[in-house]
N, CA, C and O atoms as a CHARMM CRD file, in Angstrom:
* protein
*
  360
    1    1 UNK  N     54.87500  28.56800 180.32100 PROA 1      0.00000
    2    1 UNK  CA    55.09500  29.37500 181.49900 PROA 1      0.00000
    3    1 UNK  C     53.75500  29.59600 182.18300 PROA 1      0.00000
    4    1 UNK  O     52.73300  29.70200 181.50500 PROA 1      0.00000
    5    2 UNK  N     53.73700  29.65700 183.30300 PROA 2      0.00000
    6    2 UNK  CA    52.62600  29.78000 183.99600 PROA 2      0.00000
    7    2 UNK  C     52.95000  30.70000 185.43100 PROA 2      0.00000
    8    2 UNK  O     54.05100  30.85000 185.96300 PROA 2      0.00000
    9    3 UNK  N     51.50900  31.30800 185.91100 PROA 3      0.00000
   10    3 UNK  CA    52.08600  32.17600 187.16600 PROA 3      0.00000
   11    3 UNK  C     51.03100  31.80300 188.27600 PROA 3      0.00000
   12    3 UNK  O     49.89900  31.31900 188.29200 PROA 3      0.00000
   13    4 UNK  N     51.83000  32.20300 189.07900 PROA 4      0.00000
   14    4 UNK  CA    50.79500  31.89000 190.69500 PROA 4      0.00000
   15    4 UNK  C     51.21900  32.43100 191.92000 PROA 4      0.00000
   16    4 UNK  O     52.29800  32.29900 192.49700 PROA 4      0.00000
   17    5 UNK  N     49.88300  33.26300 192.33400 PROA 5      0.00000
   18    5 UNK  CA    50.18300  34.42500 193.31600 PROA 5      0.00000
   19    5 UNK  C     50.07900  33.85300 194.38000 PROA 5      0.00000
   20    5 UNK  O     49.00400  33.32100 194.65800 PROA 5      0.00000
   21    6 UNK  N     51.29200  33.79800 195.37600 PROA 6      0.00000
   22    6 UNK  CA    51.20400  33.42300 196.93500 PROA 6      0.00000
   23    6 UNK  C     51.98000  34.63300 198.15300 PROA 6      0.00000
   24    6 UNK  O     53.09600  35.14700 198.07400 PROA 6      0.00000
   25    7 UNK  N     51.14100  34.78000 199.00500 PROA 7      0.00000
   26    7 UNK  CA    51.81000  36.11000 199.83900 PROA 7      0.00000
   27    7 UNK  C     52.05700  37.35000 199.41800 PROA 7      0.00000
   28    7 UNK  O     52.73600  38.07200 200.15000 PROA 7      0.00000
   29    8 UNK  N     51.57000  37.85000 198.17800 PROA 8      0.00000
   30    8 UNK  CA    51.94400  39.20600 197.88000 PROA 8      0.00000
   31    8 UNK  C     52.87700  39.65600 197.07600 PROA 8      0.00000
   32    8 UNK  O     53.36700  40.75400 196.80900 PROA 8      0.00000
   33    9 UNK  N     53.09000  37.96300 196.57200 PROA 9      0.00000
   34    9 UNK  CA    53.85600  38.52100 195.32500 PROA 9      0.00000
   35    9 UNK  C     53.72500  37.51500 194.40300 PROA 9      0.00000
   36    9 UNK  O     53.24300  36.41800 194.68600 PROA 9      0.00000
   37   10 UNK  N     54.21200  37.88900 193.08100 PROA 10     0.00000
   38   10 UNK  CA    53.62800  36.69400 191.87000 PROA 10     0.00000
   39   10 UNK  C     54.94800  36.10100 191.71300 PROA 10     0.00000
   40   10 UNK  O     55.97100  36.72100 192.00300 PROA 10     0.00000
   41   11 UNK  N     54.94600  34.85500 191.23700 PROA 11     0.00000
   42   11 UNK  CA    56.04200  33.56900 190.62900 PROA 11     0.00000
   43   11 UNK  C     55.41600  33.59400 189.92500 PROA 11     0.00000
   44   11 UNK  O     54.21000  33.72000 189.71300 PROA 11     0.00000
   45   12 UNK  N     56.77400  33.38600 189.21400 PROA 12     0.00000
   46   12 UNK  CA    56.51000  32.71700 187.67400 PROA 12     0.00000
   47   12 UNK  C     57.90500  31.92500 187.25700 PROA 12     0.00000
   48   12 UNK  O     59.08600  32.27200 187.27100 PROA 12     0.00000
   49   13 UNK  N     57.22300  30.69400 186.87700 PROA 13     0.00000
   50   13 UNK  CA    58.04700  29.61700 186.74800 PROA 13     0.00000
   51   13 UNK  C     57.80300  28.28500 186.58700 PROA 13     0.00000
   52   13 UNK  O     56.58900  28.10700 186.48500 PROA 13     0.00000
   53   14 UNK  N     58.37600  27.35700 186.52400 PROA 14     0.00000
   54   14 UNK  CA    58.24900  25.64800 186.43400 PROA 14     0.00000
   55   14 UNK  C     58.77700  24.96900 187.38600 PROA 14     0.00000
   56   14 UNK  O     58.59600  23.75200 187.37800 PROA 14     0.00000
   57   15 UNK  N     59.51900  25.54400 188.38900 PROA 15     0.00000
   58   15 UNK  CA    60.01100  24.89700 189.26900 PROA 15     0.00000
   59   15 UNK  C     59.36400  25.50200 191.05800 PROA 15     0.00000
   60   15 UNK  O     59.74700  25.34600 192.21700 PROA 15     0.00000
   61   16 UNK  N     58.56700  26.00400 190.57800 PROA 16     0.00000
   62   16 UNK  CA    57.79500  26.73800 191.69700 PROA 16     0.00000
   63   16 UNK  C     57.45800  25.79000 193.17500 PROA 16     0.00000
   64   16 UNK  O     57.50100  26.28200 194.30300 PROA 16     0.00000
   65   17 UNK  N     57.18300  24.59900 192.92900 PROA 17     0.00000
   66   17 UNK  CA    57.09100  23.71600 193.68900 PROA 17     0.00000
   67   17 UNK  C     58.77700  23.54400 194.66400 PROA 17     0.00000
   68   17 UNK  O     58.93200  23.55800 195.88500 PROA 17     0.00000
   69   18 UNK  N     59.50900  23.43700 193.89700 PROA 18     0.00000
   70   18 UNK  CA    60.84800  23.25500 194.75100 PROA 18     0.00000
   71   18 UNK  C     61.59600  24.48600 195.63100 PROA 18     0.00000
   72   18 UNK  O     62.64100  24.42700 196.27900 PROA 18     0.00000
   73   19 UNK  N     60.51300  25.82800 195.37700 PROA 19     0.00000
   74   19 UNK  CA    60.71400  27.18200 195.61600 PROA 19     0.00000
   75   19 UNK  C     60.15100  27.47600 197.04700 PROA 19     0.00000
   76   19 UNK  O     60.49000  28.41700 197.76400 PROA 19     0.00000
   77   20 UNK  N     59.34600  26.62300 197.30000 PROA 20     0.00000
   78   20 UNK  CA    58.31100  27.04400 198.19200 PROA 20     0.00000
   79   20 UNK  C     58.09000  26.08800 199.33900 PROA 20     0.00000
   80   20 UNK  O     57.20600  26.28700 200.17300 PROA 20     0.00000
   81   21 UNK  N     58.81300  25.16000 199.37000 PROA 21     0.00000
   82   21 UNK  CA    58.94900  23.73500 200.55000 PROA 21     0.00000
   83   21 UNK  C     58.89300  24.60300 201.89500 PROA 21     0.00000
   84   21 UNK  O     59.52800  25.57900 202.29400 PROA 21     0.00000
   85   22 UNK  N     58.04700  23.96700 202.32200 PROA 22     0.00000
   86   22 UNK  CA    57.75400  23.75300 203.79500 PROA 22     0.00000
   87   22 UNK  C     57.21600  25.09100 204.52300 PROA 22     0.00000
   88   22 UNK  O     57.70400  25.20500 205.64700 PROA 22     0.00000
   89   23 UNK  N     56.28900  26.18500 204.14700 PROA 23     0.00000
   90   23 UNK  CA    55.42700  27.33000 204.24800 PROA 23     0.00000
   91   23 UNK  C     54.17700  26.91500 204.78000 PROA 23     0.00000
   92   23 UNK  O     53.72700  25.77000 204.74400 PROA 23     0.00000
   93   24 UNK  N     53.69400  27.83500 205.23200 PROA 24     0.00000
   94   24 UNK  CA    52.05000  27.53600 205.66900 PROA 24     0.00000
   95   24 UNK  C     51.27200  29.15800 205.03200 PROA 24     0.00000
   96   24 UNK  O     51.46000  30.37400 205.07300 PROA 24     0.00000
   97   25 UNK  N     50.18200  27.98300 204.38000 PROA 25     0.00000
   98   25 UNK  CA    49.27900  29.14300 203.68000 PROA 25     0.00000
   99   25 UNK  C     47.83800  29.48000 205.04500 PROA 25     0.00000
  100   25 UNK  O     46.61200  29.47100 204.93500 PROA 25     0.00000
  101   26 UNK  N     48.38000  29.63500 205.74300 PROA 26     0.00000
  102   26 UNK  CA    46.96300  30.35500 206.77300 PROA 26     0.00000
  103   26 UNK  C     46.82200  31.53300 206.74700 PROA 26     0.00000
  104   26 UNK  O     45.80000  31.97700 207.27000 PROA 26     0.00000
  105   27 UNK  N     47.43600  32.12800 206.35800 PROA 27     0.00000
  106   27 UNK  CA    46.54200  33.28600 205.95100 PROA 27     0.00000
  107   27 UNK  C     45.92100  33.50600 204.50900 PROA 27     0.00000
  108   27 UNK  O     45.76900  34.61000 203.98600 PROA 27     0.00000
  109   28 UNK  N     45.69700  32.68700 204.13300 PROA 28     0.00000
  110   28 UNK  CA    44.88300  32.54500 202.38200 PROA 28     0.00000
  111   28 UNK  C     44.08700  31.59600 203.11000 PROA 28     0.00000
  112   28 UNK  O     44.51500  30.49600 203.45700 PROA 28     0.00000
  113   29 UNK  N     42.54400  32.16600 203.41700 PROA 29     0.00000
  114   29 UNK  CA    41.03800  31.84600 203.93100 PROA 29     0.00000
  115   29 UNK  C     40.84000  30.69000 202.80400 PROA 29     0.00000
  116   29 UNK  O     40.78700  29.47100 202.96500 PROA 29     0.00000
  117   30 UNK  N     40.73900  31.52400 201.51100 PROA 30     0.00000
  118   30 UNK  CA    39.99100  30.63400 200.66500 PROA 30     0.00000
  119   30 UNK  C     40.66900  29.09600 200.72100 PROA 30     0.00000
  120   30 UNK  O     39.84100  28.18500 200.74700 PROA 30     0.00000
  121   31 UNK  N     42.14700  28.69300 200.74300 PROA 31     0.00000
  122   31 UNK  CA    42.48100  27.98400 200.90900 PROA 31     0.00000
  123   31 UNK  C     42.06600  26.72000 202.54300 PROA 31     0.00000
  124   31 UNK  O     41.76500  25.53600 202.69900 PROA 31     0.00000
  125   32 UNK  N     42.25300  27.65300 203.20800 PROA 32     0.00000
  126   32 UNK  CA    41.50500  27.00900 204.78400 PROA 32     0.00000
  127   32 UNK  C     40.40800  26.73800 204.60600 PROA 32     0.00000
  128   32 UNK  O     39.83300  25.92500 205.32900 PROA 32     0.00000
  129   33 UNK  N     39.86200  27.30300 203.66400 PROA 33     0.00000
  130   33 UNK  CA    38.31400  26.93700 203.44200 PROA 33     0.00000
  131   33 UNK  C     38.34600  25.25800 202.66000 PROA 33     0.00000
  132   33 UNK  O     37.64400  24.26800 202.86400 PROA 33     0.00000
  133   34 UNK  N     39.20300  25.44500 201.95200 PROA 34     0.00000
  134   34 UNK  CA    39.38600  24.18000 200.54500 PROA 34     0.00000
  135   34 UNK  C     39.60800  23.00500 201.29900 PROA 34     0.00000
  136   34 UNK  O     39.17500  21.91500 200.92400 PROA 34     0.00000
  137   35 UNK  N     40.38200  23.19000 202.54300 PROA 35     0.00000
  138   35 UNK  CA    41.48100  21.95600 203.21900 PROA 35     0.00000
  139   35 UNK  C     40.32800  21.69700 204.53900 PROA 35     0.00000
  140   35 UNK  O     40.58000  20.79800 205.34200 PROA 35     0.00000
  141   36 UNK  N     39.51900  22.23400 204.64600 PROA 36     0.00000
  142   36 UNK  CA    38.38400  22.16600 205.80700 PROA 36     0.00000
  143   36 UNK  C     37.28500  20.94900 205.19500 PROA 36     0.00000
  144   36 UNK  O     36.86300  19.91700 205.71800 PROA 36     0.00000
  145   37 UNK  N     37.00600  21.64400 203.69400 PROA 37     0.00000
  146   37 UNK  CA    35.75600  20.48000 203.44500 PROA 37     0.00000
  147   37 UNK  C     36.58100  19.38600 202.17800 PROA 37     0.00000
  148   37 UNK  O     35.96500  18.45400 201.66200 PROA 37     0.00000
  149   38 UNK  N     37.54300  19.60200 201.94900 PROA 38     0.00000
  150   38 UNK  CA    38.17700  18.72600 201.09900 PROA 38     0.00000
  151   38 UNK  C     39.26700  17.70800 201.59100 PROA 38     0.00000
  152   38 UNK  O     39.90900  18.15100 202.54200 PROA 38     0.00000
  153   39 UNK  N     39.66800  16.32800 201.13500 PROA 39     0.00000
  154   39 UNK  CA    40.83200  15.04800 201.91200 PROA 39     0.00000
  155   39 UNK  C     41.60300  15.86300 201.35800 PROA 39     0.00000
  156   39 UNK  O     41.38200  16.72300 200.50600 PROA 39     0.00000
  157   40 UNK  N     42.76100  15.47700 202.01500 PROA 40     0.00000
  158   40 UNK  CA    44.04100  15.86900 201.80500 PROA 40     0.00000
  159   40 UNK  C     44.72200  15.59600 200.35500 PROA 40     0.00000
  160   40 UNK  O     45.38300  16.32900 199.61900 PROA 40     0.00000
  161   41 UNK  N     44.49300  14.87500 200.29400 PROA 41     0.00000
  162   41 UNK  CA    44.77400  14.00300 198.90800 PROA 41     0.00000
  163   41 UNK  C     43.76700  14.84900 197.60500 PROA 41     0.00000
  164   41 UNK  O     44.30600  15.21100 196.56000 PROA 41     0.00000
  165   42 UNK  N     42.55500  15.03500 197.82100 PROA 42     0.00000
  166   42 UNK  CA    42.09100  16.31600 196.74300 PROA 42     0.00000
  167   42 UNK  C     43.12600  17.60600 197.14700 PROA 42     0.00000
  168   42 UNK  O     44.06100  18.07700 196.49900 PROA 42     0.00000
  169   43 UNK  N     42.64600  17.94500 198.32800 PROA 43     0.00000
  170   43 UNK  CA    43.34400  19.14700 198.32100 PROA 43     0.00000
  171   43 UNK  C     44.77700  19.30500 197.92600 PROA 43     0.00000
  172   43 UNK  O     44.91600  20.51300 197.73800 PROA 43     0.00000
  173   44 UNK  N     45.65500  18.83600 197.75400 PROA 44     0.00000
  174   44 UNK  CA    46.84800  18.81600 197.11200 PROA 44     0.00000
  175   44 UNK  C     46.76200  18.45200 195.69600 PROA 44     0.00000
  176   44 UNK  O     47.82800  18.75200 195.16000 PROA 44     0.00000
  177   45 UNK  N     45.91200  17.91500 194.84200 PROA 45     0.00000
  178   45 UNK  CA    45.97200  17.59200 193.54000 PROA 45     0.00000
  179   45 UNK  C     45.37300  18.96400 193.25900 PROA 45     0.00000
  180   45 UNK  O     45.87800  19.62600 192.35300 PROA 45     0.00000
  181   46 UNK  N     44.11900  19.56200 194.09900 PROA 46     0.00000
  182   46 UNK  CA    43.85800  21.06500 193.12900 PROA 46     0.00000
  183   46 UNK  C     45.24600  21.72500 193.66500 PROA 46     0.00000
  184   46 UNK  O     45.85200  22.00200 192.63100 PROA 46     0.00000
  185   47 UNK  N     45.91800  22.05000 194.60000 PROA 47     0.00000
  186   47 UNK  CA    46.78200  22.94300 194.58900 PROA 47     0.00000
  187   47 UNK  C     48.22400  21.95800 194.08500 PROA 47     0.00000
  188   47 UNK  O     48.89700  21.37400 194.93500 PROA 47     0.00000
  189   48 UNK  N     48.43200  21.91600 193.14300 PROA 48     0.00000
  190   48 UNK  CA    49.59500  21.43200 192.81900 PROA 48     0.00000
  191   48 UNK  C     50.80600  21.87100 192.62600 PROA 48     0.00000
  192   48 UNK  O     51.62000  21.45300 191.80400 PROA 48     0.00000
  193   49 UNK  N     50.96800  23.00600 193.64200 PROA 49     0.00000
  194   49 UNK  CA    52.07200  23.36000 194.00100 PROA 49     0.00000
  195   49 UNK  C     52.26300  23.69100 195.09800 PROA 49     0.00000
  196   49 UNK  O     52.86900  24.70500 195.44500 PROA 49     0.00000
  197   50 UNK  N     51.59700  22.59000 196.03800 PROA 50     0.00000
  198   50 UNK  CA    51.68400  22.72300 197.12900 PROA 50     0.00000
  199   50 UNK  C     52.36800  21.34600 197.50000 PROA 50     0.00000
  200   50 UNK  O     52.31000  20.52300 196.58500 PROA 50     0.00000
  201   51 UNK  N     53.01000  20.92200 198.66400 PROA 51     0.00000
  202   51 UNK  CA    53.17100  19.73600 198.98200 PROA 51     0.00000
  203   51 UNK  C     52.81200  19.15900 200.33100 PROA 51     0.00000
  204   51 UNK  O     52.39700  19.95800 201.17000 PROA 51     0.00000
  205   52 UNK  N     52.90100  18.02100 200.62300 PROA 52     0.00000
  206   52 UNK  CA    52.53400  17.48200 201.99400 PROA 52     0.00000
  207   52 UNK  C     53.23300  18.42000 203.33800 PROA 52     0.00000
  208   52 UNK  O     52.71400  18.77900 204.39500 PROA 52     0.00000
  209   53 UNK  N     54.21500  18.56900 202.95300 PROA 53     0.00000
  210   53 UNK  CA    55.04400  19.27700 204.39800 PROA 53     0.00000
  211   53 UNK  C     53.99000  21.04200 204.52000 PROA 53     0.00000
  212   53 UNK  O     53.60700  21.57300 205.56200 PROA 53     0.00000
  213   54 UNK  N     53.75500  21.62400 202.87500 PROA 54     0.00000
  214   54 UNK  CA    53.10000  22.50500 203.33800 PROA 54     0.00000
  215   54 UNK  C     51.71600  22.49200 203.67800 PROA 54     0.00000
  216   54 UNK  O     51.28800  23.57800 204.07000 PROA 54     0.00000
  217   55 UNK  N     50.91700  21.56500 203.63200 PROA 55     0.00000
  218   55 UNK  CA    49.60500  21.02800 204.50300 PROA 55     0.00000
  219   55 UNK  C     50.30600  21.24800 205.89000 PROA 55     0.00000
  220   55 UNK  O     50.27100  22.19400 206.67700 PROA 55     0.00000
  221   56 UNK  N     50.84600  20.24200 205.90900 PROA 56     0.00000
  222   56 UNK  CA    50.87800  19.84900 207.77000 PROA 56     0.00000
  223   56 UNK  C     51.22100  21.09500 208.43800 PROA 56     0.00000
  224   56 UNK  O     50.55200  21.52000 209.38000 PROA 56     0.00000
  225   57 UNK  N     52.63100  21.91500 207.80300 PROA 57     0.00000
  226   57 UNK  CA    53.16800  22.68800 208.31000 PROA 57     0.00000
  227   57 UNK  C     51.69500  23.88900 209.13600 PROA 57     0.00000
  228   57 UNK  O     51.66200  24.42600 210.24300 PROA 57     0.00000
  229   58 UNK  N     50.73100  23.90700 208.03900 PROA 58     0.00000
  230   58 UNK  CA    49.46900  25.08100 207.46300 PROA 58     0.00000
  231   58 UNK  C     48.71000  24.33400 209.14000 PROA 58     0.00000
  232   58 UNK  O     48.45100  25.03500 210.11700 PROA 58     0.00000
  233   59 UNK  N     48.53100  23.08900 209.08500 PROA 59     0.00000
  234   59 UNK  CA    47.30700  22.11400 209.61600 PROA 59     0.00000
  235   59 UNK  C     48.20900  22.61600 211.13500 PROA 59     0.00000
  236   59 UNK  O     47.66300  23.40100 211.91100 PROA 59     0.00000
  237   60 UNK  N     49.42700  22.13700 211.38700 PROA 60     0.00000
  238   60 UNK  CA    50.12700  22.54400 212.66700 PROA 60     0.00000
  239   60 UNK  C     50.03800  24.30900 212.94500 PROA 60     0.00000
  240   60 UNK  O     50.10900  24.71600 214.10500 PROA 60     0.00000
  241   61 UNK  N     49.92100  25.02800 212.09500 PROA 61     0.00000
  242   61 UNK  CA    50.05500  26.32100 213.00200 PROA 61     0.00000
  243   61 UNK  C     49.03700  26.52100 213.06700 PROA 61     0.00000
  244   61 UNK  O     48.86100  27.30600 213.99900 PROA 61     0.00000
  245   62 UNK  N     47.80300  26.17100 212.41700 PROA 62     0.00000
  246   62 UNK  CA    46.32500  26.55200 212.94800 PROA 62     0.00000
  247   62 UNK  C     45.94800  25.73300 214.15000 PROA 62     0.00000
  248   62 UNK  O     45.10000  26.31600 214.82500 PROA 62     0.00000
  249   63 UNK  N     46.30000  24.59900 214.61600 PROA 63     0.00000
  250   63 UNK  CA    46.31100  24.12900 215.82900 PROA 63     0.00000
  251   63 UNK  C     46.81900  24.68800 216.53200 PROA 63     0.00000
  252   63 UNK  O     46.34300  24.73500 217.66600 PROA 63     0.00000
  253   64 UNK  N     47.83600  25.27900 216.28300 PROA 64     0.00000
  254   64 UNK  CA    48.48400  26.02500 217.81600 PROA 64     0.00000
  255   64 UNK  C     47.58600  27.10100 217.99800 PROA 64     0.00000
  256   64 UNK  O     47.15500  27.39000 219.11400 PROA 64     0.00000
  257   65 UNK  N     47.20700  27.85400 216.72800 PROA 65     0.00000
  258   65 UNK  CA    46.58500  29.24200 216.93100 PROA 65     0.00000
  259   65 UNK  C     45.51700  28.78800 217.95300 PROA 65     0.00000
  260   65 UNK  O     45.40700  29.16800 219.11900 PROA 65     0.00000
  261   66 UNK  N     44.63900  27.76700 217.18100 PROA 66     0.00000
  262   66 UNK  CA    43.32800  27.42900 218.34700 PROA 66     0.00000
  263   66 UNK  C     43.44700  27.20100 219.96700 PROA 66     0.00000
  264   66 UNK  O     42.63500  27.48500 220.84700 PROA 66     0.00000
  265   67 UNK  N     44.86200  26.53200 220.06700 PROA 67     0.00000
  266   67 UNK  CA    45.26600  26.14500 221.06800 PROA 67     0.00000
  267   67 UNK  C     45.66600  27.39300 221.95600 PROA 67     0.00000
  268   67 UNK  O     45.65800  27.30300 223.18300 PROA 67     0.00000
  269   68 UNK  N     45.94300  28.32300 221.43300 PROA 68     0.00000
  270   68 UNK  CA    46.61300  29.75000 221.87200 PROA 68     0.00000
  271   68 UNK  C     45.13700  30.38700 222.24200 PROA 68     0.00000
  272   68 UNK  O     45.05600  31.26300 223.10300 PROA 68     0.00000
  273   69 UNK  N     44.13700  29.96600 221.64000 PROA 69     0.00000
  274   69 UNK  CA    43.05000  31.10600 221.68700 PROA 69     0.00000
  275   69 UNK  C     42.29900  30.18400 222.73100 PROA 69     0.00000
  276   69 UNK  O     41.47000  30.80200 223.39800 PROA 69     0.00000
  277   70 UNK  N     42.40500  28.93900 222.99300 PROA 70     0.00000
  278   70 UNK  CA    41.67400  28.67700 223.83800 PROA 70     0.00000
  279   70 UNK  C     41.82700  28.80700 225.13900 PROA 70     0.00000
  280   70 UNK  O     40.95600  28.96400 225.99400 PROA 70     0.00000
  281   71 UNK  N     43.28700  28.71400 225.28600 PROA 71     0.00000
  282   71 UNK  CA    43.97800  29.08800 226.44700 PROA 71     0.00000
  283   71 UNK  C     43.75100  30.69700 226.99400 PROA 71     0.00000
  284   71 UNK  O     43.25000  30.92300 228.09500 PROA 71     0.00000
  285   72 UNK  N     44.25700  31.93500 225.92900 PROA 72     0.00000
  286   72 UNK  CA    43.87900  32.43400 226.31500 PROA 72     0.00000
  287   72 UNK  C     42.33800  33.39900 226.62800 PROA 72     0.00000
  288   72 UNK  O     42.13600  34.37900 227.34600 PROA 72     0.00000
  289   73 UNK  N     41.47000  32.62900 225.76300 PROA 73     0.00000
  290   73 UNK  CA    39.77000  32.80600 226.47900 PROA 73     0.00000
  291   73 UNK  C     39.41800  31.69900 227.40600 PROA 73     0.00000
  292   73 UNK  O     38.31800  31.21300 227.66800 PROA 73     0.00000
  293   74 UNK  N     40.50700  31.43600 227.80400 PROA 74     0.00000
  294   74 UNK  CA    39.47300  30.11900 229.29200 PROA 74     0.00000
  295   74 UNK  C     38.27000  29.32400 228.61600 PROA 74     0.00000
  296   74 UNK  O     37.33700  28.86500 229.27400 PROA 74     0.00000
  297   75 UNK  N     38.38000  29.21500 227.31200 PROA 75     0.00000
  298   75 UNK  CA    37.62400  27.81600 226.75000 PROA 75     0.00000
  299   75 UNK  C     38.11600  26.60900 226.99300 PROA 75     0.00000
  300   75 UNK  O     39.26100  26.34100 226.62700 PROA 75     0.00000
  301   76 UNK  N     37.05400  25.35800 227.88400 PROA 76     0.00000
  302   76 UNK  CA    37.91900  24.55200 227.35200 PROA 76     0.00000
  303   76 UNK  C     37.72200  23.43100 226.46600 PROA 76     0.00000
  304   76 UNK  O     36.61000  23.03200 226.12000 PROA 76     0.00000
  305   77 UNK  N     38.91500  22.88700 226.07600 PROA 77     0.00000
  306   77 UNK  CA    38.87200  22.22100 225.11500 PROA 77     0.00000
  307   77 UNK  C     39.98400  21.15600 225.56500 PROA 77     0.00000
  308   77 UNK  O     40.94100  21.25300 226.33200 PROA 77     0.00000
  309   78 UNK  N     39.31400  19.74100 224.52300 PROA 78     0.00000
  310   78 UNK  CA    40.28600  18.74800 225.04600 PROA 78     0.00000
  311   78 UNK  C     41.35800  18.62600 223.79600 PROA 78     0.00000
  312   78 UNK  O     41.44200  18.06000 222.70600 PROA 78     0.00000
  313   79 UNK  N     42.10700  19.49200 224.61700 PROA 79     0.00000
  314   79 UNK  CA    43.70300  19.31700 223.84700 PROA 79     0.00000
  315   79 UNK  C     44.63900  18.24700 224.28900 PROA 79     0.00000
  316   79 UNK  O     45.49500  17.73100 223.57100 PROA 79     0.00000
  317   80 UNK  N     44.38700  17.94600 225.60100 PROA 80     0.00000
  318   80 UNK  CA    45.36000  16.65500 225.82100 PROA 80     0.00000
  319   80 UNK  C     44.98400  15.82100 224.97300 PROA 80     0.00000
  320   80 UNK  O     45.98900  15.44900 224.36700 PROA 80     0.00000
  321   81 UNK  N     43.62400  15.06200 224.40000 PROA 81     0.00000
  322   81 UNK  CA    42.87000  13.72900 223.84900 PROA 81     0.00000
  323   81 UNK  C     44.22300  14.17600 222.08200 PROA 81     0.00000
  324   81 UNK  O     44.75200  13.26100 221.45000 PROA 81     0.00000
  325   82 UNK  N     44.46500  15.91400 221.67800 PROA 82     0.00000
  326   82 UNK  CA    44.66700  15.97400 220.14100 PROA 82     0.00000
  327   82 UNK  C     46.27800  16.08400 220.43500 PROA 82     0.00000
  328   82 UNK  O     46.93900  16.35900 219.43400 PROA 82     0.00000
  329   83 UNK  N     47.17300  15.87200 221.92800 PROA 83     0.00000
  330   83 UNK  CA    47.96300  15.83500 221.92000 PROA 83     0.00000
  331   83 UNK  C     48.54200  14.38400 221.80500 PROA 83     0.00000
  332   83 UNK  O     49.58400  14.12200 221.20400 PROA 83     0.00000
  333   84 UNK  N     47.81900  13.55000 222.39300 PROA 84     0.00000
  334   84 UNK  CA    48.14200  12.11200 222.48800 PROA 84     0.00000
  335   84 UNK  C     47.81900  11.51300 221.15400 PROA 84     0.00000
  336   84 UNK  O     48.22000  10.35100 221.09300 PROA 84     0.00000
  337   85 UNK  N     47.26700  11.90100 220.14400 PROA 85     0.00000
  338   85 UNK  CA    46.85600  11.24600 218.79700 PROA 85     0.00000
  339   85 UNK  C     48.26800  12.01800 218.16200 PROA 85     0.00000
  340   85 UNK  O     49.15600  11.46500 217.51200 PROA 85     0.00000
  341   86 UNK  N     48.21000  13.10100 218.45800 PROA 86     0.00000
  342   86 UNK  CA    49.79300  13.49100 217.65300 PROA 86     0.00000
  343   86 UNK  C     50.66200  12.65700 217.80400 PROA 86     0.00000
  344   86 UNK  O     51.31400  12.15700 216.88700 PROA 86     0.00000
  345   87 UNK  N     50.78400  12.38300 219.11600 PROA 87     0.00000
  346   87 UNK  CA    51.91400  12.01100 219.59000 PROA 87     0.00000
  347   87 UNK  C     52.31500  10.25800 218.83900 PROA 87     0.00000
  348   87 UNK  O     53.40200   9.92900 218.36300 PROA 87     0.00000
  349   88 UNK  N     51.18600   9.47700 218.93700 PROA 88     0.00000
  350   88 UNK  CA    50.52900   8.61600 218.11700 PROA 88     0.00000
  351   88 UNK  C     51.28100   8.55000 216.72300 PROA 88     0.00000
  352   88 UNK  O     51.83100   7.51800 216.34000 PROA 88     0.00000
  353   89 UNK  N     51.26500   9.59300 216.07500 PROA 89     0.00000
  354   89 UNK  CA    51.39100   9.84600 214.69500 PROA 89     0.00000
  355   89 UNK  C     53.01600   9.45000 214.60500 PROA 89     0.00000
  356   89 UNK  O     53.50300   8.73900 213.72500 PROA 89     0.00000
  357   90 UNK  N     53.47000   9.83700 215.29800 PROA 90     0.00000
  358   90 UNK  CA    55.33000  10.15900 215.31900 PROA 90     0.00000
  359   90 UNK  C     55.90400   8.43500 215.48800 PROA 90     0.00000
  360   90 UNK  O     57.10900   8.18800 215.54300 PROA 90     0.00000
């Protein structure tokens, strides 16, 4: 048995991975910190109870946030160039 604290409350279990599909951890820094200087591919082997959908899901709402903050401080930034590589992706 093993435990692991996410959002404010503890699991405990073996199937924890199938519990937790498709969440975004942005508000756990230390983690944004991990997925900033680490590949994707490390960063999911240390968190191994995390999965690909919850990267992207995490990687997509911090883009919007930036995107939200740039808009509203009149920074600009080239979001069309990170819309067309998305778009790319699909």
């Amino acid at each position: 048995m093993w435990y692991a604290y996410h959002k404010h409350y503890l699991i405990i279990g073996e199937n924890m991975k199938n519990e937790l599909k498709g969440f975004n951890f942005a508000d756990e820094l230390h983690k944004i910190d991990d997925m900033l200087v680490c590949s994707k591919e490390d960063f999911l082997y240390s968190y191994s109870y995390l999965d690909e959908n919850d990267y992207e899901e995490t990687r997509k709402f911090i883009i919007e946030l930036m995107k939200n903050y740039y808009k509203q401080n009149n920074i600009k930034a080239d979001v069309e160039t990170y819309e067309e590589n998305e778009n790319e992706k699909i």
